[in-house]
C-alpha positions, -999 to 999 in steps of 0.1 A, spaced: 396 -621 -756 366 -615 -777 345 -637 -755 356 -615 -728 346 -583 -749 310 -595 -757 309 -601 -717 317 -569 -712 298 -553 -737 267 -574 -725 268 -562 -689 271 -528 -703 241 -534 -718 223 -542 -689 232 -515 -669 218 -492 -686 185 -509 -687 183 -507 -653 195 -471 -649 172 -463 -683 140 -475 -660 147 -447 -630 157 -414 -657 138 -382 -656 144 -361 -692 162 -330 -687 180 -311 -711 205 -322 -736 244 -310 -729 275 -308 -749 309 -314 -734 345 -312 -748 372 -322 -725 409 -330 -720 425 -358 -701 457 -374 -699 471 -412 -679 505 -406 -669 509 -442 -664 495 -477 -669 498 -512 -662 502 -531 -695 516 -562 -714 519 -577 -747 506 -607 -759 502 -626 -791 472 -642 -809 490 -670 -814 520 -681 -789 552 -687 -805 582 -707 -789 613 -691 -786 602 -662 -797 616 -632 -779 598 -617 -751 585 -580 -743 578 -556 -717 558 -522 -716 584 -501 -694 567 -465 -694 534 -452 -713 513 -423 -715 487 -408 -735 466 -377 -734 436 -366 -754 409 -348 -766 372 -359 -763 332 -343 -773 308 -360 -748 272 -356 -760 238 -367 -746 216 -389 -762 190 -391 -726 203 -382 -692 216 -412 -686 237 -422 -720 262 -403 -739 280 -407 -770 317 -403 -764 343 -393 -794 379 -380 -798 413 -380 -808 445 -393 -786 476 -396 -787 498 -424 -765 533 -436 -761 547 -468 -749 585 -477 -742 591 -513 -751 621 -534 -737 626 -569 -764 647 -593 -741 665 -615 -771 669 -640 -745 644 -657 -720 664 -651 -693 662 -614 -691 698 -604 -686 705 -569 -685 725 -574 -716 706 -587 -739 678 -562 -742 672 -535 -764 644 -506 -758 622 -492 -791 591 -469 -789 555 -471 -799 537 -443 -804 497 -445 -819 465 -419 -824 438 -434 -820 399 -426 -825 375 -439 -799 339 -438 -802 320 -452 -769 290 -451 -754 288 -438 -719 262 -444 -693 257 -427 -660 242 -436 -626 238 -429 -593 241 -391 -601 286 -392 -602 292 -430 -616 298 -437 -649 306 -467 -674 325 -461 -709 327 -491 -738 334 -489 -775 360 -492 -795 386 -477 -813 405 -473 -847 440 -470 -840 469 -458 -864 507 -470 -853 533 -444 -870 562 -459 -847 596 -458 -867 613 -481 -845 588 -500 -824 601 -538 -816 565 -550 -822 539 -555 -848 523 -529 -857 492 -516 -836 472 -504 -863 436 -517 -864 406 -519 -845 406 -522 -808 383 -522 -777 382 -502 -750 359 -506 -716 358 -482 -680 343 -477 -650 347 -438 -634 337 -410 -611 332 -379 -622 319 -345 -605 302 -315 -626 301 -278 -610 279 -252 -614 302 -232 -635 301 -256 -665 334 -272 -654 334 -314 -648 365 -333 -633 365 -369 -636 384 -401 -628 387 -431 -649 404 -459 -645 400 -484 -677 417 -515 -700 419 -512 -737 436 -537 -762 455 -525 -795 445 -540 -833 424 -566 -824 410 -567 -860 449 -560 -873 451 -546 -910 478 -568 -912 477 -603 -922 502 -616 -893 490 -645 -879 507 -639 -845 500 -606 -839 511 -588 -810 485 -570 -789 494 -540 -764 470 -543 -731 467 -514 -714 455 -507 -682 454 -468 -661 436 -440 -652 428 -412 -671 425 -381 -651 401 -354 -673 386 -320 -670 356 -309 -694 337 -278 -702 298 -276 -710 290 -258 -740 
């Protein structure tokens, strides 16, 4: 995973060399948005696998949030926030995955990203950075997500003249990569979805 990380964060890099080398300065802008995913896509896995352990799913997840966008060029942007997300998770105590023997717990986490973002081709952008994220579930079936996690995103978004922006971006993010736990096998939540966001320039 962290191999796949430093890919990640090494084509990121890339891009905006190349974009960086076609820029013409304009002025710097200030944007504080609001998005929310309704859904994602995710699993759980362990650092280290365990046999016989119990297995889990991800049934239902959302999270919404708030995020300040600012401009370091034209082209890259400094992306910070607060959000909130939820995750219902179904522990089968068996491997087979009867209908009874299950039981359902949820997961709820803030986190606070910091990312860079990087925009071409006028409406295209990329978003990776990571995230300190602090699991306050009083139930949750897991480990606990709190920790440092990663967080990486390709969009579209579209900015009218009125100083409103709508965007579109689907991403993958991974829970308490660097745990502040001591847990050997600690469980990771993978999430995958599309945040939908709308954002006003100051």
């Amino acid at each position: 995973m962290k191999r796949h990380i430093a890919t990640i964060l090494f084509m990121l890099i890339n891009i905006l060399f190349l974009n960086g080398q076609q820029t013409i300065t304009k002025p710097e802008e200030s944007k504080i948005g609001l998005y929310f995913s309704p859904y994602g896509d995710n699993n759980i896995f362990r650092s280290k696998v365990l046999i016989e352990a119990p297995t889990y799913e991800v049934n239902k997840s959302f999270s919404v949030g708030l995020n300040h966008i600012d401009d370091i060029n034209n082209w890259l942007k400094t992306e910070t926030g607060i959000e909130y997300s939820q995750h219902e998770i179904i522990t089968y105590t068996n491997r087979t995955h009867e209908d009874n023997h299950y039981q359902t717990s949820n997961l709820s986490v803030i986190s606070l990203p910091v990312a860079l973002q990087a925009v071409f081709l006028k409406y295209i952008f990329v978003n990776s950075g990571i995230f300190l994220g602090f699991d306050f579930s009083n139930n949750a079936s897991i480990d606990s997500q709190t920790g440092i996690g990663a967080l990486f995103g390709l969009g579209i978004k579209y900015d009218f003249n009125f100083k409103i922006s709508l965007s579109i971006n689907p991403y993958a993010k991974t829970y308490s990569l660097i745990p502040f736990t001591t847990n050997r096998s600690q469980q990771h939540i993978r999430e995958n979805g599309i945040r939908f966001g709308v954002a006003y320039t100051l």
